[in-house]
LOKE-533346 format. One line per 5 residues: number of its first residue (from 1); their letters; for each residue x, y, z of C-alpha. Coordinates in Angstrom, 2 decimals, m for minus. Layout:
# residues N
NUM> a> X/Y/Z; ... .
# end
This chain:
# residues 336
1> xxxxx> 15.74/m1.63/m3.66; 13.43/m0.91/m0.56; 10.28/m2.78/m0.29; 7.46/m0.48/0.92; 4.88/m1.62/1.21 .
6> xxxxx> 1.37/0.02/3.20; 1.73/0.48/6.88; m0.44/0.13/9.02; m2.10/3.14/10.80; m4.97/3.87/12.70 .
11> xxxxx> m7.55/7.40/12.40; m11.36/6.93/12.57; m11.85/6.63/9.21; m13.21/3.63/7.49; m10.71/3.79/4.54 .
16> xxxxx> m9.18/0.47/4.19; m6.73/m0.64/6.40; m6.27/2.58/8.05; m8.82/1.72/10.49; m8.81/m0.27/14.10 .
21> xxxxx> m11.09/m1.60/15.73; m11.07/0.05/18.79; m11.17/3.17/17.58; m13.81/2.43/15.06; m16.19/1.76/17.98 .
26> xxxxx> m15.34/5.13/19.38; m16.49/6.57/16.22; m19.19/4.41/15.49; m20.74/4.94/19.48; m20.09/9.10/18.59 .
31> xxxxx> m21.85/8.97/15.07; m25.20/7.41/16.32; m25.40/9.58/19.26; m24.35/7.34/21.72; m21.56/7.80/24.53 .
36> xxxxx> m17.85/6.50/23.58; m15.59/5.57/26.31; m14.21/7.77/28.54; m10.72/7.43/26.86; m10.26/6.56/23.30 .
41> xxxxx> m7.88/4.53/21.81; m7.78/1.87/24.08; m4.26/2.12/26.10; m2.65/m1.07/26.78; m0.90/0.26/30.28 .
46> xxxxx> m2.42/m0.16/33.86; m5.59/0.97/34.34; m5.79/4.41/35.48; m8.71/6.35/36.79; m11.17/7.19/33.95 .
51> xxxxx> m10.94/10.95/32.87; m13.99/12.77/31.61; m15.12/12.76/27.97; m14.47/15.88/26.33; m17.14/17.06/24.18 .
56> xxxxx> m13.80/18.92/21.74; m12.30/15.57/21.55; m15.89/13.96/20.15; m16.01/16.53/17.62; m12.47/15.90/16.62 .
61> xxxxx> m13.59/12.00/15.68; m16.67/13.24/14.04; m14.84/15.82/12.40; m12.00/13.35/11.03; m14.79/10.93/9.96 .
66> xxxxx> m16.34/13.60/7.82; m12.78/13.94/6.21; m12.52/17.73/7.52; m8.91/17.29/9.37; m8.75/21.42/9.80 .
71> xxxxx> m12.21/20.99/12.33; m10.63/17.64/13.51; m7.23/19.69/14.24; m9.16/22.63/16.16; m11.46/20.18/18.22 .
76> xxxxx> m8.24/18.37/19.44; m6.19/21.57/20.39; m9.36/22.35/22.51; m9.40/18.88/23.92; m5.43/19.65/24.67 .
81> xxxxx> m5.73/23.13/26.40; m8.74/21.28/28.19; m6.90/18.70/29.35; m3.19/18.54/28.32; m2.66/14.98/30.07 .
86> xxxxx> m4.83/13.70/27.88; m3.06/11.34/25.34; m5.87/10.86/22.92; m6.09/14.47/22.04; m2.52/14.84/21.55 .
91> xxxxx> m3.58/11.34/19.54; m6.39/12.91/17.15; m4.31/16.14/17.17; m1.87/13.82/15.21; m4.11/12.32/12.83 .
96> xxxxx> m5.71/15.62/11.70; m1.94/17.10/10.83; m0.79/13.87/9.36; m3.73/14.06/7.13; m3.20/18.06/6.53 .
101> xxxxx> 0.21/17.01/5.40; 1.92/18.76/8.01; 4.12/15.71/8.83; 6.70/17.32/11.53; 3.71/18.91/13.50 .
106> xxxxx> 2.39/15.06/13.48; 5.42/13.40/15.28; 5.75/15.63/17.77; 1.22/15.27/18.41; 2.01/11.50/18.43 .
111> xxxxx> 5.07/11.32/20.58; 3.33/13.53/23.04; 0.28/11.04/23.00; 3.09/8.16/23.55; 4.71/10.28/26.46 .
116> xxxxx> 1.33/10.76/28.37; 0.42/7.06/28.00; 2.92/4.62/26.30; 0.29/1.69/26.13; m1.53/4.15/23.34 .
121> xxxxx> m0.66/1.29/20.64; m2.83/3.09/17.75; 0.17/6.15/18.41; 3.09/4.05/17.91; 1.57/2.20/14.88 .
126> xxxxx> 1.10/5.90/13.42; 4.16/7.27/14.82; 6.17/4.36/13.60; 4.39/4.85/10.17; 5.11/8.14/9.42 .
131> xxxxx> 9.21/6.88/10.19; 8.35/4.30/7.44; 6.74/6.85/5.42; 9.94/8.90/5.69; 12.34/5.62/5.01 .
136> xxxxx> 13.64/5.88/8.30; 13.24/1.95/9.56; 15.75/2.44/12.82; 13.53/5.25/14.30; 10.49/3.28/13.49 .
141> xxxxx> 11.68/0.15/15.26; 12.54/2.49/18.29; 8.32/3.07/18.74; 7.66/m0.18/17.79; 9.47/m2.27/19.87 .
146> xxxxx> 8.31/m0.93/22.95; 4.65/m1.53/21.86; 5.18/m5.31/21.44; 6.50/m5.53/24.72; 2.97/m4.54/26.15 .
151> xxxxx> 1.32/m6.22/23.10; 2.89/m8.86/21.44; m0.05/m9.83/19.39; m0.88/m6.47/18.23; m0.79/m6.72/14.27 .
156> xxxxx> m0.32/m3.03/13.17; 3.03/m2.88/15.02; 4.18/m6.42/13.98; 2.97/m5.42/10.21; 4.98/m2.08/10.69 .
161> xxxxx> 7.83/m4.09/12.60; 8.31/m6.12/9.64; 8.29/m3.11/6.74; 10.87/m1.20/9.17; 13.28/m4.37/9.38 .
166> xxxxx> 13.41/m4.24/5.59; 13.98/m0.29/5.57; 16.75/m0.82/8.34; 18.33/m3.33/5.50; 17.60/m7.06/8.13 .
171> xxxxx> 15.91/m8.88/5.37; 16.55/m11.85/7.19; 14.85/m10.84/10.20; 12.12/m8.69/8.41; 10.91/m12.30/6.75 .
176> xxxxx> 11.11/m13.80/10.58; 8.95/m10.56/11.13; 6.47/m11.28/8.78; 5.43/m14.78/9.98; 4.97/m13.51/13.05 .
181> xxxxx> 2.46/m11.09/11.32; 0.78/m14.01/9.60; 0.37/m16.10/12.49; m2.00/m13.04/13.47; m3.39/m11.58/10.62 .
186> xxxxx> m5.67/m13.57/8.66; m7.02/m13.50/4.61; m4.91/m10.68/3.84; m3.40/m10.87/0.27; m1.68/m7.62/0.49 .
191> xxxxx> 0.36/m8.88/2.88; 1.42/m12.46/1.28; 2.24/m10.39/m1.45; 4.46/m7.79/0.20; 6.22/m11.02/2.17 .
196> xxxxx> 6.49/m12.65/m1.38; 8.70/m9.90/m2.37; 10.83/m9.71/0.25; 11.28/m13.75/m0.08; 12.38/m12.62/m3.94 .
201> xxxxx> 15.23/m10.49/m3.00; 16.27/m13.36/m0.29; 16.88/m15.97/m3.23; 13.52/m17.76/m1.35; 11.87/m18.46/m4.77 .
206> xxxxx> 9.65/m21.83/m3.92; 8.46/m19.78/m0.49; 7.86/m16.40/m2.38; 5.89/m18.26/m5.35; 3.67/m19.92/m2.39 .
211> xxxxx> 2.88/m16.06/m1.39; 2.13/m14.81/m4.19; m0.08/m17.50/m4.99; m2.03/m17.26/m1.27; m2.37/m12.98/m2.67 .
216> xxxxx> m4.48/m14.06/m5.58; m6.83/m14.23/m3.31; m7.25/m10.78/m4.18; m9.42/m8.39/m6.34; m7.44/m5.84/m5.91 .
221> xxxxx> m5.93/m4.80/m9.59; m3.04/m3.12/m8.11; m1.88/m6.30/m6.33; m2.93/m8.29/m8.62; m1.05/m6.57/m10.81 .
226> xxxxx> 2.24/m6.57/m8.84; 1.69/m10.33/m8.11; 2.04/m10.92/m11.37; 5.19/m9.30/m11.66; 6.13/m11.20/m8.83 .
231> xxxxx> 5.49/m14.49/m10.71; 7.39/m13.06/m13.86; 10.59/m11.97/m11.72; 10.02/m16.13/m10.86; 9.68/m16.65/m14.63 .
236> xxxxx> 6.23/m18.15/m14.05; 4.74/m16.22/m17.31; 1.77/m18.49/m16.92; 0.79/m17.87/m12.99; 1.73/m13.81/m14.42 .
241> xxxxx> m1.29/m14.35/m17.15; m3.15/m15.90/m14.85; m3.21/m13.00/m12.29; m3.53/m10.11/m14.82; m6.51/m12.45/m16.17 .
246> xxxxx> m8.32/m11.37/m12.20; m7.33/m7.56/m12.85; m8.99/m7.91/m15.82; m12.13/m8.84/m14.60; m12.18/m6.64/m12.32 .
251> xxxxx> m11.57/m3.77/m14.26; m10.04/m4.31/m18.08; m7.39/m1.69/m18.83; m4.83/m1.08/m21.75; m1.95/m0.74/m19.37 .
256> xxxxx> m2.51/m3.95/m17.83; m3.61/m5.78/m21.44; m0.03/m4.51/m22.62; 1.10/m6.37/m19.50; m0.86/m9.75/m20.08 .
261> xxxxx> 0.67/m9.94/m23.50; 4.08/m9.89/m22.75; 3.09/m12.93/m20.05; 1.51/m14.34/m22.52; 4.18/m14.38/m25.38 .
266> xxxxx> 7.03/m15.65/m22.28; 4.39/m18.64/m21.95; 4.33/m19.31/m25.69; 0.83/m17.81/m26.44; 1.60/m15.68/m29.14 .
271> xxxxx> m1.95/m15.63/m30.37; m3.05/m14.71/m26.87; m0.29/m12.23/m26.29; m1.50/m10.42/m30.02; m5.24/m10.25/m28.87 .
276> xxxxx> m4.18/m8.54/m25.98; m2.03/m6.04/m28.03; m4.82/m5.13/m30.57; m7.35/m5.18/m27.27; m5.46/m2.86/m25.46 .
281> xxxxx> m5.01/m0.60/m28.39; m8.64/m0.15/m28.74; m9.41/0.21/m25.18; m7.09/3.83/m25.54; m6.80/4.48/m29.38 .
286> xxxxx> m4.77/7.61/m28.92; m2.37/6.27/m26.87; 1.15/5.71/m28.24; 2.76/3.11/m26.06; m0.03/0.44/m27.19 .
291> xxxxx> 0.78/0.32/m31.25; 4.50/0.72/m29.81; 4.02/m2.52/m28.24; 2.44/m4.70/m30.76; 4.76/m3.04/m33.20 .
296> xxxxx> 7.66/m5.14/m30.64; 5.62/m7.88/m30.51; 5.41/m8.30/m34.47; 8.86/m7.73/m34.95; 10.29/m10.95/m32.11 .
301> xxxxx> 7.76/m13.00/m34.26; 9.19/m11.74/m37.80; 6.08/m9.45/m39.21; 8.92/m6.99/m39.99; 6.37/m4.91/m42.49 .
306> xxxxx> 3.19/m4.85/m39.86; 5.89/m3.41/m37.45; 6.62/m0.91/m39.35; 3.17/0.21/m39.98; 2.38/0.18/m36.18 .
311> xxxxx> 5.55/2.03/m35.04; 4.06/4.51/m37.74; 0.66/4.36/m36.12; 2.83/5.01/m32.71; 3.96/8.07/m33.66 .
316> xxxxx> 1.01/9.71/m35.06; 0.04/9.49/m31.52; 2.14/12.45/m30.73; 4.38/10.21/m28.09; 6.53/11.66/m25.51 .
321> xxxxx> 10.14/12.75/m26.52; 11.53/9.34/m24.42; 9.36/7.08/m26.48; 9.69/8.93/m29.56; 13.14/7.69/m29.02 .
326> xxxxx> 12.16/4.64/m28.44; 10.17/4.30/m31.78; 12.92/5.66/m33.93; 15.07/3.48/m32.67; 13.24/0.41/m33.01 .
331> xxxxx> 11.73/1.62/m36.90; 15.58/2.06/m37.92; 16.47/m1.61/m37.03; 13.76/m2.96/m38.70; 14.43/m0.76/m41.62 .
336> x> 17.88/m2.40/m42.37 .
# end
């Protein structure tokens, strides 16, 4: 099984990681009126002579800040016919299709941007994401490497080096990868967690559960969530509990009670693991996978008779045909 975890790519858009700082500052100087520089992203190759500011490639980063990537599109492919040596263009061109879905139409923006200046880092981190994106780690590696060369520090590629390696199946060197990464990239628990479960599928289980424990950090219920199924592939049920305890908090959820419970009977706490059940249950009544649960749950601690009645409750909740299934199943074995 691939890890995939997020890559790393850069637009002007504030939306979580997607977002560098270089190019932030472009947008930020062209939202408060001000003057960004002359060429935007930053390149990394020799300096060359500054180019004029095109007023169609400011209204392609206002226009992908606003979130409307048809604009964005139409302000770059101004900015190109403007000036078609100008690699940012071909740059925001690449953002606005990647964002329009129009993936194909993307590659071919970003390798252009990469042609016309191959120090444009924030092009091979998207370039080399979209490869990722399409499970294709070789091809990403073959943007990426080049980028280190001029950068060696840069974090998006060395994050994206590191998800490629394990797409390219060189787990061994996709772990080297991502120390390199942390040696960089600071207070990220998204990251410790996707190292932690790479270190799983190496055998690394005293390294991974170190990862996983530096992601806790987060408050994040997704990753908090797939920590602790990190810990339970580790058979740490109580470091599992103790993670879905954080989701919790953050924002309670049947789904993830349903999840706490079965940490919680691994660890021995059967009493916690049943107030999860019954909490979950009435946090989404009409769902049939919760009484399905605690009907499990009764049955491993010998409440044949209360099984029974929640299976029953189960399937008044009009289940799908695959847990139907299930439920039949499970109310015919306890039946005998």
């Amino acid at each position: 099984m691939h890890i995939h975890p997020k890559t790393t790519k850069t637009d002007v858009m504030a939306l979580g990681t997607r977002i560098a700082g270089s190019v932030a500052a472009v947008l930020i100087a062209t939202a408060c009126g001000g003057t960004p520089p002359a060429e935007a992203p930053t390149s990394n190759s020799a300096p060359a002579a500054a180019t004029r500011q095109l007023t169609p490639l400011q209204e392609a980063v206002a226009a992908i800040k606003a979130g409307d990537f048809e604009v964005a599109l139409d302000a770059a492919k101004r900015a190109r016919d403007a000036d078609p040596a100008s690699a940012p263009a071909a740059f925001y061109a690449g953002v606005a299709e990647e964002r329009l879905g129009q993936f194909e139409a993307a590659k071919q923006s970003l390798t252009t941007a990469i042609e016309l200046d191959p120090g444009l880092l924030e092009a091979r981190a998207n370039l080399s994401g979209l490869f990722i994106d399409a499970n294709q780690g070789q091809e990403a590696l073959a943007i990426i490497d080049p980028g280190l060369k001029l950068a060696p520090q840069d974090p998006s590629l060395l994050m994206n080096r590191a998800i490629a390696l394990v797409l390219a199946n060189k787990r061994e060197e996709a772990a080297a990868a991502y120390e390199k990464v942390l040696a960089v990239v600071n207070n990220d628990p998204e990251l410790h967690a996707d190292y932690a479960q790479l270190l799983v599928q190496l055998g690394k289980k005293e390294q991974a559960a170190k990862q996983f424990g530096m992601a806790m950090a987060s408050v994040d219920p997704q990753i908090l969530t797939g920590v602790a199924a990190g810990f339970a592939r580790l058979g740490d049920f109580t470091s599992c509990a103790q993670a879905l305890d954080k989701a919790i908090g953050v924002h309670d959820t049947a789904s993830v009670r349903v999840r706490r419970a079965a940490c919680r009977h691994f660890a021995k706490d059967d009493d916690g693991a049943e107030q999860d059940y019954l909490a979950a249950i009435k946090l989404q009544p009409d769902a049939a996978v919760g009484y399905f649960y605690y009907a499990r749950h009764l049955a491993v601690v010998g409440r044949n008779a209360e099984a029974i009645e929640y299976l029953d409750k189960a399937l008044a909740q009009k289940p799908t045909d695959a847990l139907k299934a299930k439920i039949d199943a499970a109310r015919a074995k306890l039946a005998k």
